[in-house]
Structures are given as structure tokens and as C-alpha cells.
N, C-alpha and C positions, 0 to 999 in steps of 0.2 A: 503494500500500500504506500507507504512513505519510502521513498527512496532517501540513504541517507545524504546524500550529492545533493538533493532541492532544500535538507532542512538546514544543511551546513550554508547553502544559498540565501537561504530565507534568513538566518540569524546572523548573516554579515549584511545582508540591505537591513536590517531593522536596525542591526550596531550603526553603519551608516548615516542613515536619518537622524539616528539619536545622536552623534555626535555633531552631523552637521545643525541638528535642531539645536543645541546648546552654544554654538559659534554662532550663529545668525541670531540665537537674544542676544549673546554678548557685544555684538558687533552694530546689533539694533540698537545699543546706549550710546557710539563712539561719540554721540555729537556732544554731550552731555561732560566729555576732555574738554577742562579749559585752560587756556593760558592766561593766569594770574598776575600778580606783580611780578615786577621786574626788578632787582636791584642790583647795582653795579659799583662800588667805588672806589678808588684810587685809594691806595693801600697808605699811602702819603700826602700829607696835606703839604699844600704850597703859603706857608702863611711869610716866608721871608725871601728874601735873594737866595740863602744859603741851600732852599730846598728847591726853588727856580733850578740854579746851578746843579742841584741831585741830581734830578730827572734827565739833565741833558748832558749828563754823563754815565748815567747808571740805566737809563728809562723806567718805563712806570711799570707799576705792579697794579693790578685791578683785582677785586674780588668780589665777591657777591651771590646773589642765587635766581633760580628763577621758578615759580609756584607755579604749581599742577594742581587745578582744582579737578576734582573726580564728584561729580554731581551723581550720580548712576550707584545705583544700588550692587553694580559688580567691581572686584577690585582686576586694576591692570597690573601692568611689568612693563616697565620702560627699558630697553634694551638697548635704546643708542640715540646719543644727543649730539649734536655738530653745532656750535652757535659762535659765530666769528664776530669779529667787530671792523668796520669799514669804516672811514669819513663819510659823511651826509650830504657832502656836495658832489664830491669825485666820485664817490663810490670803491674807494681805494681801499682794498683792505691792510689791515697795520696789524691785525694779533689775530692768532687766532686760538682757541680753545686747550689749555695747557693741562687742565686737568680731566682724561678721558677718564669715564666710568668703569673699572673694571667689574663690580657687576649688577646686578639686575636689581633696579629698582623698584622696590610693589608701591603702586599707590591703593589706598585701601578706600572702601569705597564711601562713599560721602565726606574726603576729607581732604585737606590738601596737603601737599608735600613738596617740600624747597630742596631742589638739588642745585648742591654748589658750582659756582662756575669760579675763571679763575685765569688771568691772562695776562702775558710782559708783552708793553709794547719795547721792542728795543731802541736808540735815542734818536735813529734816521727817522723811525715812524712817528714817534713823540713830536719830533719839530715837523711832522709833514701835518699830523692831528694839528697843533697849536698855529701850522698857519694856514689849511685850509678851511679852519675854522674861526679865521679874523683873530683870532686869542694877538698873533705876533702878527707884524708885517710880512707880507710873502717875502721880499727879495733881502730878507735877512739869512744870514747864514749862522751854521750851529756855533762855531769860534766865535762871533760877533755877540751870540746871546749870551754862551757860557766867561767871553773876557770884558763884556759892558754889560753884568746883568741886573746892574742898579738900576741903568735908562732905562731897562726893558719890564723889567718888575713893577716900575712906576705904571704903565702901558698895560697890564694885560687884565684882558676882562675873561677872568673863570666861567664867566657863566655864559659864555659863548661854547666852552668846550662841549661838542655832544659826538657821540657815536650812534652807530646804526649797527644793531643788534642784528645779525641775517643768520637763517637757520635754519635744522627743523629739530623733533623728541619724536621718537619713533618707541610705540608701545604698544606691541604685540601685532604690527601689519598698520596701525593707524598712524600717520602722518599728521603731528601739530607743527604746521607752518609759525615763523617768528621772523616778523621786520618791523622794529619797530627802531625807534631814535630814543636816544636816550642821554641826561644831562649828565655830565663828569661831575662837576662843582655847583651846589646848589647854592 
């Protein structure tokens, strides 16, 4: 009556369904991944000449995180995050991403989670940031800031400094895109 070749058939299409039925709800929440705040800042404050002068010889150090809201009653795994930082005019990227994930992040569900980011710009990219973002005059050079960095300290407005965040957070096949701008010195 039963052959056992149709029941052995029959209980891998039902395993089937049942597995793809549990991916298709889980996958039915992805919209429900948010991207949260942002936060980024310079490992170093510029409050004198003295620390002017750091930076454009040591470059910057950046750190900060970036929140996953998980709205959705399931929890994910963030498995790999790429997120560079670019000038906002040029599009020029200056650093990119120093601290990879070794490994697998769960976000649990209804809640959020900050994974740390974390980035050197080196001192070419630092003076390319500080002047394509008006902070210094373009047709100054790095010897010029770092040997007169009293005139130039007088001169620079922090709160011009901003980067552009470009990315993405891949957690389990779903894709959260990230471009946003973002201020160095508030």
C-alpha cells in the first residue's frame, strides 16, 4: 500500500514547507530593522594649537556606534557590517572601518543594540576632511598648518567638520543600507 520511497517523499516536502514557512515569517518582519542613532566622535578634542598640531601629525582617531532597532517580535544575527566615512562634498573616502566584527551579533527582538564602530583617519586624509570641509583654507599645505598653527587655530570653525557615513549591516540575507552625514564637532 505505502511504498516507503513516497512516505520518505512526502516527509521531506512537508520538512520543506515547514522550514521555508518559518523563513518567510521571519523575513515577513525584515522591515521592522531599523537604523537608529548614529554616533561618531573624534577620540580627541581640538581645544588648543597643541592638539591642532596632534592631529596633523599623528591623525584622528574616531569612535563611536551605530543602533539597530529590532521592532519585530523575532530576534536576528548581524553577520557583517562595512561602514566607511567619505567627505560630503567630494565624496572622497578618508577611513575606512578599522574595527571588523569577528563575530555574530544577535539582536534580540524588541530591543536595540549599538555595535561599535571605530576609525584612523591618517594626516593626508585629516587635512583633505579639514579642507574640503571649509574647517582650513584649501591651498594651505600640511607644513604650513603644522609650522603656523597659531594663525590657523585662530581660523577654524569645528562645526563645519562633517563626514558621510556610506555602508551597509547585513543580518541574516537582509540588507540595512546607511548614508547619512554626520557632524565631527558639535
Amino acid at each position: 500500500m505505502f511504498n516507503p520511497k513516497n512516505i520518505i517523499i512526502i516527509v521531506i516536502v512537508i520538512l520543506t514547507f515547514g522550514i521555508a514557512w518559518r523563513y518567510y515569517k521571519k523575513y515577513r518582519e525584515t522591515d521592522k530593522l531599523k537604523v537608529g542613532a548614529i554616533s561618531l566622535k573624534a577620540t580627541s578634542e581640538i581645544r588648543g594649537v597643541k592638539d591642532l598640531v596632534s592631529i596633523f601629525k599623528n591623525g584622528l582617531q574616531l569612535k563611536g556606534f551605530v543602533e539597530i532597532r529590532n521592532f519585530s517580535s523575532k530576534d536576528y544575527t548581524i553577520n557583517q557590517i562595512s561602514l566607511d566615512c567619505f567627505v560630503p562634498n567630494s565624496s572622497k573616502i578618508i577611513a575606512e572601518q578599522t574595527n571588523i566584527i569577528q563575530n555574530n551579533i544577535k539582536i534580540k527582538a524588541k530591543q536595540s543594540t549599538n555595535i561599535p564602530l571605530e576609525y584612523k583617519l591618517n594626516i593626508i586624509n585629516a587635512l583633505s576632511l579639514f579642507k574640503e570641509c571649509g574647517a582650513i583654507p584649501k591651498d594651505v599645505t600640511l607644513w604650513q598648518v603644522v609650522s603656523q598653527a597659531d594663525k590657523y587655530y585662530k581660523d577654524i570653525d569645528l562645526k563645519k567638520l562633517k563626514m558621510n557615513l556610506k555602508g551597509f549591516i547585513e543580518a541574516e540575507g537582509i540588507t540595512l543600507s546607511i548614508d547619512e552625514n554626520y557632524p565631527l564637532y558639535d
